[in-house]
C-alpha positions as CSV (number, residue, x, y, z in Angstrom):
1,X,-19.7,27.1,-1.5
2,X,-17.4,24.7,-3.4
3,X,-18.0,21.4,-2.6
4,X,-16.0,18.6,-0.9
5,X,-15.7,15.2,-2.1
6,X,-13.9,12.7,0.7
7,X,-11.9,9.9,-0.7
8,X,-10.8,7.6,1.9
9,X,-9.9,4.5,2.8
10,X,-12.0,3.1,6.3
11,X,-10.1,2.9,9.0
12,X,-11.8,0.6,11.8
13,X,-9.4,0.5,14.9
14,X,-6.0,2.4,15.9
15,X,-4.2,1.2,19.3
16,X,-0.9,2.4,20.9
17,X,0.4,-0.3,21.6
18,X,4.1,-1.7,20.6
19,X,5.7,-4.9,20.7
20,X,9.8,-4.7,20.8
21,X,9.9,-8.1,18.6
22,X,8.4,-6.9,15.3
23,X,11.5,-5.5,14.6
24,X,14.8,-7.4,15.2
25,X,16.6,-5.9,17.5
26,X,19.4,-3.8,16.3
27,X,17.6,-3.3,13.1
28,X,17.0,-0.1,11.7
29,X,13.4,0.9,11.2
30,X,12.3,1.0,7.2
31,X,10.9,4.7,8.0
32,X,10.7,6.7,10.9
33,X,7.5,6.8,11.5
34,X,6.3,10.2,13.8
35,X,2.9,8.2,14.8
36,X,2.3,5.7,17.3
37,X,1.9,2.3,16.3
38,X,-1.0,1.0,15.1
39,X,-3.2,-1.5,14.5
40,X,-3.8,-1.8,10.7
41,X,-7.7,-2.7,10.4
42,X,-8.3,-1.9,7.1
43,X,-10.9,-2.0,4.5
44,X,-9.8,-2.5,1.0
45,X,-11.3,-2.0,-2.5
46,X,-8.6,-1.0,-4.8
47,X,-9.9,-2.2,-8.6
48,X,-7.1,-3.7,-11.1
49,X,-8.3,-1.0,-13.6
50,X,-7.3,2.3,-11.4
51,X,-4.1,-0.1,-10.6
52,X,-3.2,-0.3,-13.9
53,X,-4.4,2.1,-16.3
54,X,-4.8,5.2,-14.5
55,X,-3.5,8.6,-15.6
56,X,-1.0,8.4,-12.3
57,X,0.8,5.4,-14.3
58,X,0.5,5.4,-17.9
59,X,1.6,9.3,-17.9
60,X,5.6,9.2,-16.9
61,X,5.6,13.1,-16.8
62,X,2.8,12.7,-14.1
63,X,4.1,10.0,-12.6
64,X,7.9,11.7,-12.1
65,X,6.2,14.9,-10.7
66,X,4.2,12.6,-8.1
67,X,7.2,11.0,-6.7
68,X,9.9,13.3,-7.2
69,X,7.8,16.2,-5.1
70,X,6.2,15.9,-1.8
71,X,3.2,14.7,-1.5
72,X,1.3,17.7,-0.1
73,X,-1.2,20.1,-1.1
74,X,0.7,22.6,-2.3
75,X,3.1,20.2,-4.7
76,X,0.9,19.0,-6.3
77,X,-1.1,22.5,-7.2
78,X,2.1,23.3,-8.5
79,X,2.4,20.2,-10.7
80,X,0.5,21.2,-13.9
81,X,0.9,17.1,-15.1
82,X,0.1,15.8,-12.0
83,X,-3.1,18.0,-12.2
84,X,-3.9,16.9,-15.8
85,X,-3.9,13.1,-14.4
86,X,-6.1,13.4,-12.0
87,X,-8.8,14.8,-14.2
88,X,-9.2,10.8,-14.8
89,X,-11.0,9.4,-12.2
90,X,-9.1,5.9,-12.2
91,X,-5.9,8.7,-11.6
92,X,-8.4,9.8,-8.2
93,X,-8.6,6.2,-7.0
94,X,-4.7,5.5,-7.2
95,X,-4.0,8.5,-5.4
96,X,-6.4,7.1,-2.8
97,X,-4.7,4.4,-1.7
98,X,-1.0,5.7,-2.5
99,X,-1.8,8.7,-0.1
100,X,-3.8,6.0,2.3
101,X,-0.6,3.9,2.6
102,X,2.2,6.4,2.5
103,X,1.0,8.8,4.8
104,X,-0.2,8.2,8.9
105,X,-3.7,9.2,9.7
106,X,-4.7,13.0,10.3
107,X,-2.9,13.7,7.9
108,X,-4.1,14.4,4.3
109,X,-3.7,16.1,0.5
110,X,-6.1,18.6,-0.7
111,X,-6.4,18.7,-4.4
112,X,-8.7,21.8,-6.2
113,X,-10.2,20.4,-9.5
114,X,-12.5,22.0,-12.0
115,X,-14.6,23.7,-9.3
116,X,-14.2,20.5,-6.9
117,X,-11.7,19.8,-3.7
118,X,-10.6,16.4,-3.4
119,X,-9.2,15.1,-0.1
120,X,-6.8,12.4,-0.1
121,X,-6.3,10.7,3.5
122,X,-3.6,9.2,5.1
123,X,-4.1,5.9,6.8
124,X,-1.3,3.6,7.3
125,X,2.3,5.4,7.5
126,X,4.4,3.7,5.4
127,X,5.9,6.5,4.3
128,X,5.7,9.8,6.1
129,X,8.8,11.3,5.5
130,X,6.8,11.6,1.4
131,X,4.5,14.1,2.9
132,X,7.0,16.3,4.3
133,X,7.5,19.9,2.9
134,X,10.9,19.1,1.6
135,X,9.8,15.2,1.1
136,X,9.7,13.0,-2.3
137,X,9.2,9.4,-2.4
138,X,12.8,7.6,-2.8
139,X,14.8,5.3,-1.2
140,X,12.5,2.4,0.1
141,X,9.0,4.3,-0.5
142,X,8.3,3.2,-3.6
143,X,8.6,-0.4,-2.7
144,X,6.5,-0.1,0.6
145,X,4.0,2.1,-0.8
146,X,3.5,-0.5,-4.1
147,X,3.3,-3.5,-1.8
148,X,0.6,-1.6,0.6
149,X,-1.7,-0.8,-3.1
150,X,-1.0,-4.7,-4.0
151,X,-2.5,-5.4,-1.1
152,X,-5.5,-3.6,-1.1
153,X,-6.6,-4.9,-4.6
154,X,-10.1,-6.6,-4.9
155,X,-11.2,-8.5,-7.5
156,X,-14.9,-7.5,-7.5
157,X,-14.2,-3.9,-6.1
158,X,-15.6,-5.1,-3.0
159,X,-14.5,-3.8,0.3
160,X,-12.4,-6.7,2.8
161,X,-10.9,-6.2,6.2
162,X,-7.3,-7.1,6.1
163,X,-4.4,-7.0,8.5
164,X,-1.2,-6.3,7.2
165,X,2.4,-7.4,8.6
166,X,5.8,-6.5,7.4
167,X,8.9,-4.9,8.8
168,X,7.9,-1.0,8.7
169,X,7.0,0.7,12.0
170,X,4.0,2.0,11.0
171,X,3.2,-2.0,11.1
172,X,3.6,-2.5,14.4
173,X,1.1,-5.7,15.3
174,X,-0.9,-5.6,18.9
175,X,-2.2,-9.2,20.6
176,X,-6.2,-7.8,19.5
177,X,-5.0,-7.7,15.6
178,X,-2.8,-11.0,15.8
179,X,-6.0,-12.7,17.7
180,X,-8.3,-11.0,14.9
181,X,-7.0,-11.9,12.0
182,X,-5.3,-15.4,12.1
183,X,-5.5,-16.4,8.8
184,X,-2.5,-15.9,6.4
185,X,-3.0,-15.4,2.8
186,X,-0.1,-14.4,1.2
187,X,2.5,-11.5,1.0
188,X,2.6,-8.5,-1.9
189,X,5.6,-6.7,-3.5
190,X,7.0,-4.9,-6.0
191,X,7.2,-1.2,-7.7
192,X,3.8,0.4,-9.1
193,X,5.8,3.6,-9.9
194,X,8.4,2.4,-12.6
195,X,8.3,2.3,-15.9
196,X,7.0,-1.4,-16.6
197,X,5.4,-1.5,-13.3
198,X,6.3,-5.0,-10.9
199,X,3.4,-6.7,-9.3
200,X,4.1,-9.6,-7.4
201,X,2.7,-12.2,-5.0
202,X,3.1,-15.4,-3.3
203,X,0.7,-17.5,-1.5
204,X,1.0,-18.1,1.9
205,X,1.7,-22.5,2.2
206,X,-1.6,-24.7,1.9
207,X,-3.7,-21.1,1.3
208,X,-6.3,-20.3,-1.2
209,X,-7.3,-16.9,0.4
210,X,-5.3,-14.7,-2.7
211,X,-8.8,-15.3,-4.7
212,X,-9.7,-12.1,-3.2
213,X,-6.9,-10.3,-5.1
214,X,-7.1,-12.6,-8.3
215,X,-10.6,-13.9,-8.9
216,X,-10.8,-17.8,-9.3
217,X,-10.6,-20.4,-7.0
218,X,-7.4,-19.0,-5.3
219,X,-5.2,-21.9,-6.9
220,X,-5.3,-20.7,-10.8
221,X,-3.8,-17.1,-10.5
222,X,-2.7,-17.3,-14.2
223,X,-4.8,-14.2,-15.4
224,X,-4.2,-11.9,-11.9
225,X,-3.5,-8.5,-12.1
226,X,-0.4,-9.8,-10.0
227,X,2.2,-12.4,-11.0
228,X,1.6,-14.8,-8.4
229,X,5.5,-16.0,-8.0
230,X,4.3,-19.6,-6.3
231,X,3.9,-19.8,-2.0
232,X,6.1,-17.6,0.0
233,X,7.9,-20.4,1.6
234,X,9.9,-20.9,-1.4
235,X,10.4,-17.4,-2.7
236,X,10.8,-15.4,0.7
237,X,13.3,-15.6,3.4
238,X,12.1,-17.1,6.9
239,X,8.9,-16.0,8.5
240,X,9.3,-12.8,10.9
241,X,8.1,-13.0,14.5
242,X,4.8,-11.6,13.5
243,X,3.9,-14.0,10.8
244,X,4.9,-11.9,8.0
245,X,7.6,-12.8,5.0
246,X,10.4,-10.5,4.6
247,X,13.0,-10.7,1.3
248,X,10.9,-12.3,-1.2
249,X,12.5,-13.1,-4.8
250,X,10.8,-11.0,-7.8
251,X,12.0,-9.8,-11.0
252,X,15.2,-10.9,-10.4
253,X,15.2,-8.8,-6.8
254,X,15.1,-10.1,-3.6
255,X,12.9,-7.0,-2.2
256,X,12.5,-6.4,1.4
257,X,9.4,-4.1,1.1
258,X,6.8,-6.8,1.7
259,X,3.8,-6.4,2.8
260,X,1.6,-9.8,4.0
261,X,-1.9,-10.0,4.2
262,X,-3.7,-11.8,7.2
263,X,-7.7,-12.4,6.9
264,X,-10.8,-13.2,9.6
């Protein structure tokens, strides 16, 4: 019998429960979304190393064959690069959490290795429509999967809950999580799938909570594994119904796909 290793990110609370004003009305939804909202209770433990440096991102070949295919089972045993990658274990990890952000729980990738299976679990749903048969990660994915991974960075490699807020269905915020979690700490965007890969921040006003992402005091973010921009105020458009900053300047972008990050 072959045996199964489970990577996964904990998952400690869904809800169905939707509230009409965290989306403007008349807006279009960033991704349809075929789950029912959700509250986003998540633990988080995503290491700057696997961010960085992992097979998944230093190997273009692998990385083009990860996003321009769905991300399913059968893709990616058909993707001889992609395979090779995630022979590195750092490769394993950032699979872990793109699959845990990008795809709505019960769902999940299966990956046979060497005599191993590897499952990679959804979670949050930022991108479903990547895990379709016919699916590849374009448009808007990129940017809401990257800013979901920014998020889930830990310093230390130790495991946080988090609740995250943006404008993405699979977002959706309930009165338990808002109550939950009333501490902002900042908001996360940018592109971990392109060439030179964009990892940005900003701090939420008056907050030093982003030490959990960059180490420190919270206040000296010069050596984070994301370029802290300054606070969100300044760099973002105007807060969103839910708390959360939308539009935030980077890289010469102003990039919608933000995620931001309340704490206990």
């Amino acid at each position: 019998m072959r045996n199964r290793i489970v990577l996964a990110i904990s998952f400690l609370g869904l809800v169905s429960v939707c509230l009409p004003a965290c989306i403007r009305e008349g807006e279009p939804l960033e991704e349809e979304s075929e789950t029912a909202a959700q509250e986003v209770f998540t633990k988080n433990a995503f290491t700057k190393n696997a961010l960085k440096a992992s097979a998944l991102t230093t190997d273009r070949l692998a990385t083009e064959a990860l996003t321009g295919n769905p991300l399913t089972s059968a893709a990616i045993a058909g993707s001889p690069d992609v395979l090779s990658a995630l022979r590195d274990p750092m490769a394993r990890e950032f699979l872990t959490y793109a699959a845990g952000c990008a795809l709505p729980a019960g769902e999940s990738v299966e990956v046979s290795l060497d005599g191993e299976t590897y499952v990679f679990e959804g979670d949050v749903g930022l991108a479903p429509a990547w895990g379709r048969a016919h699916g590849h990660c374009n448009a808007r994915c990129p940017g809401w999967v990257s800013a979901c991974m920014l998020a889930r960075v830990n310093h230390l490699g130790e495991s946080l809950p988090i609740s995250m807020r943006g404008q993405n269905k699979a977002l959706d915020l309930g009165p338990a999580e808002r109550e939950s979690f009333p501490h902002r700490e900042g908001a996360y965007f940018g592109d971990l799938f392109a060439p030179e890969q964009l990892r940005f921040a900003c701090r939420s006003p008056g907050s030093t909570l982003i030490r959990r992402v960059c180490g420190g005091t919270g206040v000296d973010t010069e050596d984070c594994i994301v370029d802290v921009l300054g606070e969100c105020d300044e760099i973002c458009g105007p807060l969103e119904s839910d708390g959360s900053f939308r539009n935030c300047g980077g890289g010469g972008h102003t990039i919608p796909t933000t995620v931001t990050i309340f704490r206990q």
